[in-house]
N, CA, C and O atoms as a Tripos MOL2 file, in Angstrom:
@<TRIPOS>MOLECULE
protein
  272   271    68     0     0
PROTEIN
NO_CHARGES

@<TRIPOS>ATOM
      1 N         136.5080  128.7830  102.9670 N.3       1 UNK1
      2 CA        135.3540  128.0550  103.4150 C.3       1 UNK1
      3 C         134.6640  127.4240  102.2140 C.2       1 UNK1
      4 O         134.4920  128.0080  101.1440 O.2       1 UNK1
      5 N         134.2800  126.1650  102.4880 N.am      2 UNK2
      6 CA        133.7120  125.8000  101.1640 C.3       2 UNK2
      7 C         132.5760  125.6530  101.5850 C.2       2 UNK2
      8 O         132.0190  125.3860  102.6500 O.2       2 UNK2
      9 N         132.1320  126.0410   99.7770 N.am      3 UNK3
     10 CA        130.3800  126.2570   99.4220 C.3       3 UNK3
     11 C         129.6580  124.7680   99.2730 C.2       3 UNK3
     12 O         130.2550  123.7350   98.9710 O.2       3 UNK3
     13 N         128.4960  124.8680   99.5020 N.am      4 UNK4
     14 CA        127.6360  123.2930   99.4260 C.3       4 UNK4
     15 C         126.7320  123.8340   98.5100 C.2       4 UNK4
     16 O         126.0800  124.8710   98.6240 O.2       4 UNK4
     17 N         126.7700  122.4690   96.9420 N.am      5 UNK5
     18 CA        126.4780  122.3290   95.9170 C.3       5 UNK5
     19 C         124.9380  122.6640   96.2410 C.2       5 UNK5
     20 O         124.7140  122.3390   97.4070 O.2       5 UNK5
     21 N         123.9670  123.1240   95.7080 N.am      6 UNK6
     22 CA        122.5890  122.8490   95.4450 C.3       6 UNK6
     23 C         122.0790  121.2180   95.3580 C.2       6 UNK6
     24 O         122.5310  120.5630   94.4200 O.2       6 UNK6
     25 N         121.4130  120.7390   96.0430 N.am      7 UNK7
     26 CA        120.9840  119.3220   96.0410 C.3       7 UNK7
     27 C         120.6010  119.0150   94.7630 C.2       7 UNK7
     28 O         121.2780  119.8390   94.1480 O.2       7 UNK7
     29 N         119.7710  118.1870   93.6270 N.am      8 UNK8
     30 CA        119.3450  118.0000   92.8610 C.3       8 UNK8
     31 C         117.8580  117.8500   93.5430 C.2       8 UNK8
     32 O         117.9190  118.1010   94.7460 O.2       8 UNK8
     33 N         116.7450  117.5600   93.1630 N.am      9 UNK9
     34 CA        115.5380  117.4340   94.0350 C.3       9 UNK9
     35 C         115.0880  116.1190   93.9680 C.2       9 UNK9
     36 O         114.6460  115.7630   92.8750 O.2       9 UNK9
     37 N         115.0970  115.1250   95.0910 N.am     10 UNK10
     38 CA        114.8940  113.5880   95.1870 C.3      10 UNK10
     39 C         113.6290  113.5880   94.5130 C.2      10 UNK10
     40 O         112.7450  114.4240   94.7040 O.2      10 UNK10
     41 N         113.5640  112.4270   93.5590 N.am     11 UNK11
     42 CA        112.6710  111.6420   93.1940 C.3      11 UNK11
     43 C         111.9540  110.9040   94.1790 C.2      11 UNK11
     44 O         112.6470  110.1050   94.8090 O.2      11 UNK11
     45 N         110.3000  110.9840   94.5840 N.am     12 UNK12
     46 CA        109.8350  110.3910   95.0750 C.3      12 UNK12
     47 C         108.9070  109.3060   94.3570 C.2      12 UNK12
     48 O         108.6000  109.2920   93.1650 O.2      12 UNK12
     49 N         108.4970  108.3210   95.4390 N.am     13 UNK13
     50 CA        107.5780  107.3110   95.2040 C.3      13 UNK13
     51 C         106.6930  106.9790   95.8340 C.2      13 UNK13
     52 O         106.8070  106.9260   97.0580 O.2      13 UNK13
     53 N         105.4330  106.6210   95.1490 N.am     14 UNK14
     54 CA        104.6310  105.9910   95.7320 C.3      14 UNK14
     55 C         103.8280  104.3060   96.0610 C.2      14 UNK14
     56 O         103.0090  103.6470   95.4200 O.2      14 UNK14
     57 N         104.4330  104.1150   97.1560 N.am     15 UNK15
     58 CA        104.3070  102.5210   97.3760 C.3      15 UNK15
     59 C         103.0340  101.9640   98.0480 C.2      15 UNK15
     60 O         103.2050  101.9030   99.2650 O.2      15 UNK15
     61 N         102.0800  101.6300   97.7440 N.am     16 UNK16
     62 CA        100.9430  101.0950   97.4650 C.3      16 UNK16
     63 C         100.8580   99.3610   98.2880 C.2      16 UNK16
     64 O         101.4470   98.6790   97.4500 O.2      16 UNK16
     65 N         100.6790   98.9470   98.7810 N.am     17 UNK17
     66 CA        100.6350   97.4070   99.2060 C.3      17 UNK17
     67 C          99.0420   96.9570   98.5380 C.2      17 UNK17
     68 O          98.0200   97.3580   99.0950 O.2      17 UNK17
     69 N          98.9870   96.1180   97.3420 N.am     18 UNK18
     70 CA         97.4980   95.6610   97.0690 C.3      18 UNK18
     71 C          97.3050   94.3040   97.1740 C.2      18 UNK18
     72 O          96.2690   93.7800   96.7630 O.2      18 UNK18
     73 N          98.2200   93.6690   97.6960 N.am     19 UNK19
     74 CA         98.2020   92.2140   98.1390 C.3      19 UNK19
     75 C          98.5560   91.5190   99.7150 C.2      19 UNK19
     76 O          99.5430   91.9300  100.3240 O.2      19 UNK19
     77 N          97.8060   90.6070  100.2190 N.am     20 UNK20
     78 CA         97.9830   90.5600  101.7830 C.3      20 UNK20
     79 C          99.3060   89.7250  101.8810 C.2      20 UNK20
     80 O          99.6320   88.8110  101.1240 O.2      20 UNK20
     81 N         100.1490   90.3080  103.1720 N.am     21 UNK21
     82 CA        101.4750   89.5510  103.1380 C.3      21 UNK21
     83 C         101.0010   88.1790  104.1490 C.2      21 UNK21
     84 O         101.9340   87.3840  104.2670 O.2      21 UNK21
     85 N          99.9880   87.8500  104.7390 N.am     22 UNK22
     86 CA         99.3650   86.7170  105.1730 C.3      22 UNK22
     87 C          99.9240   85.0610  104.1230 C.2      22 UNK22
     88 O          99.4400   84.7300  103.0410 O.2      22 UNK22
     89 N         100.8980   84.4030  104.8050 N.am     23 UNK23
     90 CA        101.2010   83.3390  104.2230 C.3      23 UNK23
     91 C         102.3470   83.3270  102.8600 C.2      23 UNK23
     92 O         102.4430   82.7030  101.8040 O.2      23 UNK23
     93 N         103.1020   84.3700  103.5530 N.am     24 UNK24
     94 CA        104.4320   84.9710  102.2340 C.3      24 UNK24
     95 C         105.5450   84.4700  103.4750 C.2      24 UNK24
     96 O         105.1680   84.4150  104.6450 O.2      24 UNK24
     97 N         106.6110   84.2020  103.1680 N.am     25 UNK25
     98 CA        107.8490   84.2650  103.6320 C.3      25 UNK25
     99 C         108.0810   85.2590  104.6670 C.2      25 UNK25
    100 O         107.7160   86.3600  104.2550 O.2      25 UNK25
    101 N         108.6160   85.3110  106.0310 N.am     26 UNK26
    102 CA        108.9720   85.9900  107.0560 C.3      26 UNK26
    103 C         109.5740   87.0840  105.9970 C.2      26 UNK26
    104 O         108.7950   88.0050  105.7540 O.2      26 UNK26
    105 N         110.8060   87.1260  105.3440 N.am     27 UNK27
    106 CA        111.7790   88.0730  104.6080 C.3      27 UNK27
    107 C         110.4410   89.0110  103.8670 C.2      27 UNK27
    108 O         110.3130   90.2100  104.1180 O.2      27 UNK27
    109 N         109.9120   88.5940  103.3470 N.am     28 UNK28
    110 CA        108.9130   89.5280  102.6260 C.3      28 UNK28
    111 C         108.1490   89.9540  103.5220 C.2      28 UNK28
    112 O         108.0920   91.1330  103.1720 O.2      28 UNK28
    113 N         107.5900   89.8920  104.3120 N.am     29 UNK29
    114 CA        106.0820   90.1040  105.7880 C.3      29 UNK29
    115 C         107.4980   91.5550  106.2680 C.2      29 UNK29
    116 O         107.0720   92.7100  106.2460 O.2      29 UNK29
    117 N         109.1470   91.3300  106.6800 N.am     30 UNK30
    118 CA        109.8220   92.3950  107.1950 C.3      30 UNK30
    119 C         110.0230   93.3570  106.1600 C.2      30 UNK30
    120 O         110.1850   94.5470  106.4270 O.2      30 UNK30
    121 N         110.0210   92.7390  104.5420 N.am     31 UNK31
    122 CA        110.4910   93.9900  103.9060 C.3      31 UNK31
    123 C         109.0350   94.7180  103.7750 C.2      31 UNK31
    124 O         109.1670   95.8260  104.2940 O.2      31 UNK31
    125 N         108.1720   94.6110  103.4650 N.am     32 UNK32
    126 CA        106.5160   95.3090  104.1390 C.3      32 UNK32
    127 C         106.2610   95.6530  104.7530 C.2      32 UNK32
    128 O         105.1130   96.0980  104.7230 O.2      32 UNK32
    129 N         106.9400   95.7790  105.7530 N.am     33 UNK33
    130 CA        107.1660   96.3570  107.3510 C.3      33 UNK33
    131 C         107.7390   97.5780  107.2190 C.2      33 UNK33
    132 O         107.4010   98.7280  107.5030 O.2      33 UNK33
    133 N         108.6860   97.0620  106.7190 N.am     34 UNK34
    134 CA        110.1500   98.1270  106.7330 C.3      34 UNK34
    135 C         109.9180   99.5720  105.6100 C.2      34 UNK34
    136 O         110.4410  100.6860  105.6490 O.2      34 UNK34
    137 N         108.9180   98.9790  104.6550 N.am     35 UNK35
    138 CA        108.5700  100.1120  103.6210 C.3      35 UNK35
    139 C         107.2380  100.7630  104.6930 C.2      35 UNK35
    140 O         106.7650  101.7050  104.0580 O.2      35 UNK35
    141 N         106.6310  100.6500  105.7660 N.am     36 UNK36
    142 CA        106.1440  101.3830  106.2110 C.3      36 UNK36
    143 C         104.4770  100.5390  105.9410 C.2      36 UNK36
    144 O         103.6410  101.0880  106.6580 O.2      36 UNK36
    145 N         103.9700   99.5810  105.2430 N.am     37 UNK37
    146 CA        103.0960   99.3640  104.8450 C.3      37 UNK37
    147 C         102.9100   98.1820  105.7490 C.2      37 UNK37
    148 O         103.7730   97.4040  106.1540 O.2      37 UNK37
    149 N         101.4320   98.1960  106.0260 N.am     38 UNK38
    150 CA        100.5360   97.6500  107.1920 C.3      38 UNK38
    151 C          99.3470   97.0110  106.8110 C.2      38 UNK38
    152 O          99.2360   95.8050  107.0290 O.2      38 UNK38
    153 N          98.5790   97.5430  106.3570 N.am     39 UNK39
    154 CA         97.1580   96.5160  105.7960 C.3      39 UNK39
    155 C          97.2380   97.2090  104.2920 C.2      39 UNK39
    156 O          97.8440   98.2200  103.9380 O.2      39 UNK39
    157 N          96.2920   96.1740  103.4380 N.am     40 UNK40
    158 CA         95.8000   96.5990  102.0170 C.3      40 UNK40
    159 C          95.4770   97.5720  101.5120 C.2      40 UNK40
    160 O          94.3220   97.9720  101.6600 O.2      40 UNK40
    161 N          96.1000   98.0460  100.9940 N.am     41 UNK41
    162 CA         95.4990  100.2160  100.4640 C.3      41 UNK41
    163 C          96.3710  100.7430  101.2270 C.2      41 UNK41
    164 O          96.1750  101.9500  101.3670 O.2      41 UNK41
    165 N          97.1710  100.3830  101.7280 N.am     42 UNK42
    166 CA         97.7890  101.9980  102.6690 C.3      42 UNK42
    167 C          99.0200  102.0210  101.6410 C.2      42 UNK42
    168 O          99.5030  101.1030  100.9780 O.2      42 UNK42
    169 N          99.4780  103.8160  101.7590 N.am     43 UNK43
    170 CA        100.1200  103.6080  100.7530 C.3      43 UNK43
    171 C         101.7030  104.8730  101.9610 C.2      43 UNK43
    172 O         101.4960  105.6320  102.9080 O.2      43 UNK43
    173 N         102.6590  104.6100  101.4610 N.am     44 UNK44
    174 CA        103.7480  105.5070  101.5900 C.3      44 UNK44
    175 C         104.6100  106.0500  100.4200 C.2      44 UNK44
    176 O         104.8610  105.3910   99.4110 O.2      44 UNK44
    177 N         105.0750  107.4260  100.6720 N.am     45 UNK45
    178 CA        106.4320  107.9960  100.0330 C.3      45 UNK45
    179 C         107.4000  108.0080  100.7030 C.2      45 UNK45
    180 O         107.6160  108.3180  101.8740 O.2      45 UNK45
    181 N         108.3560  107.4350   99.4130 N.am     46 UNK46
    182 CA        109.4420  107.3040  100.3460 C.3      46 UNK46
    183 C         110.7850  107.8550   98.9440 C.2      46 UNK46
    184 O         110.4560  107.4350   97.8350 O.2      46 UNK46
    185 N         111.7150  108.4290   98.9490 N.am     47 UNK47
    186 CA        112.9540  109.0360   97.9250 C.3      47 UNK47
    187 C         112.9380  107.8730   97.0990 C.2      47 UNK47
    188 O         112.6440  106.7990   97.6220 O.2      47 UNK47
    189 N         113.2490  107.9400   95.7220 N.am     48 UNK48
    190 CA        113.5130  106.6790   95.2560 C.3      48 UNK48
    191 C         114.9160  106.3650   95.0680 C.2      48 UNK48
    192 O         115.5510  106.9210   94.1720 O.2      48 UNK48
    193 N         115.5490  105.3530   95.9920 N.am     49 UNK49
    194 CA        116.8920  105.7490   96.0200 C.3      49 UNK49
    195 C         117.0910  104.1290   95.8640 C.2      49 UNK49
    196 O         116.1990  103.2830   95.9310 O.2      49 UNK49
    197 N         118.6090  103.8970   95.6170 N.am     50 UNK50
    198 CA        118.6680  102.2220   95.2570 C.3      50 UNK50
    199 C         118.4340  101.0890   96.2590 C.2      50 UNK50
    200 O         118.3180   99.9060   95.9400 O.2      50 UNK50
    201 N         118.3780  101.5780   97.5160 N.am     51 UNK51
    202 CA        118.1740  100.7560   98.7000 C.3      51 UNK51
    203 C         116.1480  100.4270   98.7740 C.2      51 UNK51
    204 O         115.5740   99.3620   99.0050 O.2      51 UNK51
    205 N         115.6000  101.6820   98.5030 N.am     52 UNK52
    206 CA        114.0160  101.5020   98.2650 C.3      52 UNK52
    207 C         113.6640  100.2900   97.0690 C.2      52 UNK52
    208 O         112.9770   99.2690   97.1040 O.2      52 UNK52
    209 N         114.4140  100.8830   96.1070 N.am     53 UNK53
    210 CA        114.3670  100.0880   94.9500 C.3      53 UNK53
    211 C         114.4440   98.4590   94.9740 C.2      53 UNK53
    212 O         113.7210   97.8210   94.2080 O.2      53 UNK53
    213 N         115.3310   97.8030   95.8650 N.am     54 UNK54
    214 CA        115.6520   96.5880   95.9940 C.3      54 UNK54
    215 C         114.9620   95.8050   96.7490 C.2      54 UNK54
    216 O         114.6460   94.6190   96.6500 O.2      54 UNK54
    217 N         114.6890   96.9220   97.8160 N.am     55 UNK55
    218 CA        112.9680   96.4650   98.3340 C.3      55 UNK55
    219 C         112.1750   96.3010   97.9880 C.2      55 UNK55
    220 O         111.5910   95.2830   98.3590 O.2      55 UNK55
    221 N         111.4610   97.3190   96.8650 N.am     56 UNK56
    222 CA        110.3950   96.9990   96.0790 C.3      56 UNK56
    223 C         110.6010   95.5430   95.5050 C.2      56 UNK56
    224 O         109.8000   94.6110   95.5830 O.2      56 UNK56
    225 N         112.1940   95.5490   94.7460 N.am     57 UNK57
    226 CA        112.1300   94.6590   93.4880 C.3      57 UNK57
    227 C         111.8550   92.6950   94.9720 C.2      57 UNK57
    228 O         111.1890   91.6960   94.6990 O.2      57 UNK57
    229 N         112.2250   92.8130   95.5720 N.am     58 UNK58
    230 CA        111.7440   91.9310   96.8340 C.3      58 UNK58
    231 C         110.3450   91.5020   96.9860 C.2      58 UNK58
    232 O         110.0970   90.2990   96.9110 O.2      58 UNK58
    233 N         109.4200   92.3390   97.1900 N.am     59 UNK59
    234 CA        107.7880   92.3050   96.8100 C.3      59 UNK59
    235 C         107.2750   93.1150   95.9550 C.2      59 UNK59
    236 O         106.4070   93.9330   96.2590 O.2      59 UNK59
    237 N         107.7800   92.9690   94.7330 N.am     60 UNK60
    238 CA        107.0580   93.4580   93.5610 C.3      60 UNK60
    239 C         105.8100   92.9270   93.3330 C.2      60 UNK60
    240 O         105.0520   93.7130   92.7660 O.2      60 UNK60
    241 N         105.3700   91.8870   93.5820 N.am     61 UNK61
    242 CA        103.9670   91.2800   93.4690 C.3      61 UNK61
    243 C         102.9780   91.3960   94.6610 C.2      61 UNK61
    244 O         101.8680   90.8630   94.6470 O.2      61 UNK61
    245 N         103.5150   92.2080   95.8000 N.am     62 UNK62
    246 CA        102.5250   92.4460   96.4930 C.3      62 UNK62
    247 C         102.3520   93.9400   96.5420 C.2      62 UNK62
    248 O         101.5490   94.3540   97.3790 O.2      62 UNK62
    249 N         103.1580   95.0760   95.5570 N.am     63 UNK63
    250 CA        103.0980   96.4730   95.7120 C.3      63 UNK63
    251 C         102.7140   96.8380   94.6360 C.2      63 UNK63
    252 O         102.7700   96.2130   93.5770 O.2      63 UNK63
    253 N         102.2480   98.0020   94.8540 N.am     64 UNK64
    254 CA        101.9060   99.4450   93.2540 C.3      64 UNK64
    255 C         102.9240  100.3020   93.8560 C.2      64 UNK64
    256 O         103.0520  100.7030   95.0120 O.2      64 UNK64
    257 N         103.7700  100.5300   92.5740 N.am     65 UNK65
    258 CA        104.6140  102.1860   92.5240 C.3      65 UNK65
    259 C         104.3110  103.1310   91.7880 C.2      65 UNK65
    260 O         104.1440  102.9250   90.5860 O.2      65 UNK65
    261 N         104.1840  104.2400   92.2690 N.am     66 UNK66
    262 CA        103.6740  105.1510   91.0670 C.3      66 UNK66
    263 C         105.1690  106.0850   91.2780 C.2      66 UNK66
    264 O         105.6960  105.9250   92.3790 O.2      66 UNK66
    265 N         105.6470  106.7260   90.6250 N.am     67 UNK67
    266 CA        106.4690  107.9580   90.4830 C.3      67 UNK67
    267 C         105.6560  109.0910   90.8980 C.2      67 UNK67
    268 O         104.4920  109.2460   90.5290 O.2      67 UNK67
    269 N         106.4010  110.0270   91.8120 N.am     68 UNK68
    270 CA        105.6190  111.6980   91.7500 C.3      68 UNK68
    271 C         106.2700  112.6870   91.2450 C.2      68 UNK68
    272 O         105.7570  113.8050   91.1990 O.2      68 UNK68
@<TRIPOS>BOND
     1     1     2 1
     2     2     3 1
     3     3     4 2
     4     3     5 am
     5     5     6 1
     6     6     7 1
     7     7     8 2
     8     7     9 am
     9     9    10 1
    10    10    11 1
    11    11    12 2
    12    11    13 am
    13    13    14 1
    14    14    15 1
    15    15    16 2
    16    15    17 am
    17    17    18 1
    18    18    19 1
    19    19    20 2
    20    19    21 am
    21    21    22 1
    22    22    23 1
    23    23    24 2
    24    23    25 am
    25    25    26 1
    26    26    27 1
    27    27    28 2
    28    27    29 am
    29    29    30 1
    30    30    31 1
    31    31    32 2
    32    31    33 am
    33    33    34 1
    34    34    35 1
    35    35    36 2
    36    35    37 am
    37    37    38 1
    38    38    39 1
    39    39    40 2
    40    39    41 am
    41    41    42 1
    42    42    43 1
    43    43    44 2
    44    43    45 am
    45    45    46 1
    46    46    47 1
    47    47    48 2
    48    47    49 am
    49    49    50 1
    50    50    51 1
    51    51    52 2
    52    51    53 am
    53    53    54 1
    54    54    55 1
    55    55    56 2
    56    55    57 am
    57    57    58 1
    58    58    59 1
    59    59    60 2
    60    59    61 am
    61    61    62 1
    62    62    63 1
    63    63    64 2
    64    63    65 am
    65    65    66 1
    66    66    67 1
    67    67    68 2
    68    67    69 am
    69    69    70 1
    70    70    71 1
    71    71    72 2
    72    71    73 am
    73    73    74 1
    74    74    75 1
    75    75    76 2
    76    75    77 am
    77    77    78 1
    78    78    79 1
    79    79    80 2
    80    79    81 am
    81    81    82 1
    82    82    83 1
    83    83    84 2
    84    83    85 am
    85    85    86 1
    86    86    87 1
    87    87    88 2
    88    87    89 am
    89    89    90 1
    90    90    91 1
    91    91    92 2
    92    91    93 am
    93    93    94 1
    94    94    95 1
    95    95    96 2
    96    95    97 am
    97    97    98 1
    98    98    99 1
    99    99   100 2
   100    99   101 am
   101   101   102 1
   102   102   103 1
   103   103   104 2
   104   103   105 am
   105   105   106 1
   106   106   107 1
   107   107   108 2
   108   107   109 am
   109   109   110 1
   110   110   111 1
   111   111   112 2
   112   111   113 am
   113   113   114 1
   114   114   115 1
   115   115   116 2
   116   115   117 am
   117   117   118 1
   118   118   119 1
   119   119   120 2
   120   119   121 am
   121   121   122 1
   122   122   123 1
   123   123   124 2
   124   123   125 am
   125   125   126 1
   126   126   127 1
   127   127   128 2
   128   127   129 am
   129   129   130 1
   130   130   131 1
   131   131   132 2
   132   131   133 am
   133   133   134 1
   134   134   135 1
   135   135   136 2
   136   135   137 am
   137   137   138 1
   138   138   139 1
   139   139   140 2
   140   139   141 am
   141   141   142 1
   142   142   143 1
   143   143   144 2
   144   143   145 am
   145   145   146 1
   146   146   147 1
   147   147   148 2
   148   147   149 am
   149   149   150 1
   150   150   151 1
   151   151   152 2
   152   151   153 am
   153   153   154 1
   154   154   155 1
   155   155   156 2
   156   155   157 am
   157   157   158 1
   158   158   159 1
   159   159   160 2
   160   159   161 am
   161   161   162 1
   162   162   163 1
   163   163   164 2
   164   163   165 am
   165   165   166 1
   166   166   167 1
   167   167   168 2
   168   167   169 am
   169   169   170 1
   170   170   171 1
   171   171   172 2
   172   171   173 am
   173   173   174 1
   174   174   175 1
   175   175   176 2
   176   175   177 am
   177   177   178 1
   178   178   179 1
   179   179   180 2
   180   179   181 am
   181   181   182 1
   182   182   183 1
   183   183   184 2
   184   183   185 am
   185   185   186 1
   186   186   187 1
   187   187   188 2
   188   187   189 am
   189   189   190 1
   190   190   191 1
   191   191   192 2
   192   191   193 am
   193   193   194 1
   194   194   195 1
   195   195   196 2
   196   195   197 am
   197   197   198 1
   198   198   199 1
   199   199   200 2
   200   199   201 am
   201   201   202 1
   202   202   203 1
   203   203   204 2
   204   203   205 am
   205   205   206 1
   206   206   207 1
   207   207   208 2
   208   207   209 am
   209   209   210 1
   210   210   211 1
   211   211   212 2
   212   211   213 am
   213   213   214 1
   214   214   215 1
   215   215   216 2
   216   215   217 am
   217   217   218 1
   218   218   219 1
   219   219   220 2
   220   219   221 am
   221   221   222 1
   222   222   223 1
   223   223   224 2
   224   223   225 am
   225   225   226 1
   226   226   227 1
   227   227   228 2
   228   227   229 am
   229   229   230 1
   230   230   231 1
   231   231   232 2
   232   231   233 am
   233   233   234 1
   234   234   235 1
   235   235   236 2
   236   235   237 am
   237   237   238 1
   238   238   239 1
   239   239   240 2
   240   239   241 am
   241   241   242 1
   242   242   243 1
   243   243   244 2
   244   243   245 am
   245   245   246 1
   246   246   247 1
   247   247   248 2
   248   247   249 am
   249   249   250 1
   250   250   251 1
   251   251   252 2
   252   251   253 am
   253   253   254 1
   254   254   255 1
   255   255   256 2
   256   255   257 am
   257   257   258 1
   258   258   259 1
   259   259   260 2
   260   259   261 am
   261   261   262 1
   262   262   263 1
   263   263   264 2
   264   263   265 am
   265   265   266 1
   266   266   267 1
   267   267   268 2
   268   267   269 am
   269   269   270 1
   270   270   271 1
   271   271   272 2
@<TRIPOS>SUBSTRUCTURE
     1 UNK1         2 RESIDUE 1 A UNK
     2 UNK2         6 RESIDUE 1 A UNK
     3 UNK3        10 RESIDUE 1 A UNK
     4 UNK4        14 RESIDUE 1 A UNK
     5 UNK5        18 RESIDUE 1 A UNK
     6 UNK6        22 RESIDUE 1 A UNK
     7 UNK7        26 RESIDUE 1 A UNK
     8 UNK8        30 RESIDUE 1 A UNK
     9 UNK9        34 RESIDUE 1 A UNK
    10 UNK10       38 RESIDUE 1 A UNK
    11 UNK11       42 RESIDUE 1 A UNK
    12 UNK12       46 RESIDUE 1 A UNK
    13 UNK13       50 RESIDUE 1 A UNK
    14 UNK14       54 RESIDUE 1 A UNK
    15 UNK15       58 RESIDUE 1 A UNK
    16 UNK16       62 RESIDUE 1 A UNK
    17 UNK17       66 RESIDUE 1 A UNK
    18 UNK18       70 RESIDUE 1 A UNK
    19 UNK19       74 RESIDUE 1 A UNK
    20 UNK20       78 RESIDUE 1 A UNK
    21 UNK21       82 RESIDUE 1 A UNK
    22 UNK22       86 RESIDUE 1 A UNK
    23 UNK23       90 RESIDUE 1 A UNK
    24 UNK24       94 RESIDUE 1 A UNK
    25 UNK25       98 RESIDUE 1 A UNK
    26 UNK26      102 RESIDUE 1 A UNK
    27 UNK27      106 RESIDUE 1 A UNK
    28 UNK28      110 RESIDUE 1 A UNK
    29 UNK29      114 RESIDUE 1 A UNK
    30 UNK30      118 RESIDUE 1 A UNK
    31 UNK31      122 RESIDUE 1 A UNK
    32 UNK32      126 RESIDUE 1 A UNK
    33 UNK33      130 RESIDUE 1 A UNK
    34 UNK34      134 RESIDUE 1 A UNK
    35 UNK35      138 RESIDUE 1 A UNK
    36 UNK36      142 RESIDUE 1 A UNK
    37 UNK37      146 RESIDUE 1 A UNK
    38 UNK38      150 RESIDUE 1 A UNK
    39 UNK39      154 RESIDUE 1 A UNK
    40 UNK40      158 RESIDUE 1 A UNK
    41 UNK41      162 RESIDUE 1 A UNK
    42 UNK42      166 RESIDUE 1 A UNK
    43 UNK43      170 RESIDUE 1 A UNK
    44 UNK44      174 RESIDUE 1 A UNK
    45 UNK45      178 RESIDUE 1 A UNK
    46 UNK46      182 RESIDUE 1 A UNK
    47 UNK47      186 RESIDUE 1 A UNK
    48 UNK48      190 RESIDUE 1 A UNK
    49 UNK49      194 RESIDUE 1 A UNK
    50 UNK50      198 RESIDUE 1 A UNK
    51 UNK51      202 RESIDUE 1 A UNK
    52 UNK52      206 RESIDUE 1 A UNK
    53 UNK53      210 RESIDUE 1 A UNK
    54 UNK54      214 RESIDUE 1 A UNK
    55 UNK55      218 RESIDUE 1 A UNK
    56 UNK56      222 RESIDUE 1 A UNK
    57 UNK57      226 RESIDUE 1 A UNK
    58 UNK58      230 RESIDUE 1 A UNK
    59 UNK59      234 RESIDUE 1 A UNK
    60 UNK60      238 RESIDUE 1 A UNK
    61 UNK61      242 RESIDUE 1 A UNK
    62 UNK62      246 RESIDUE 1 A UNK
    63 UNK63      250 RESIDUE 1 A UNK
    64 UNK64      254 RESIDUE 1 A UNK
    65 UNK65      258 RESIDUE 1 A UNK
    66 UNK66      262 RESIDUE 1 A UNK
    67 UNK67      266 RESIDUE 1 A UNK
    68 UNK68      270 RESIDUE 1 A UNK
């Protein structure tokens, strides 16, 4: 029977929206969506994994990331 490795412990993030997606490109208004973020100040965690990442790097000028 095989054994399952110990996970490593996911890196999380914190994604911040401080700019309004009002008058941005449809593609950017869904990837703002899709990270969970809704009006100005709300913020989500989400793993920082390379699929989050490419999102961010998508609206980098309308987000804050912090590392936790």
């Amino acid at each position: 029977m095989a054994t399952k490795k110990a996970t490593a412990e996911v890196k999380q993030i914190k994604i911040t929206l401080v700019k309004s997606t009002a008058g941005r490109i449809e593609n950017q208004q869904r990837t703002v969506k899709a990270l969970g973020l809704s009006k100005i100040g709300t913020s989500k965690v989400h793993n920082d994994t390379p699929v989050t990442r490419g999102m961010i790097d998508k609206v980098s000028h309308l987000v804050k990331v912090e590392e936790i």
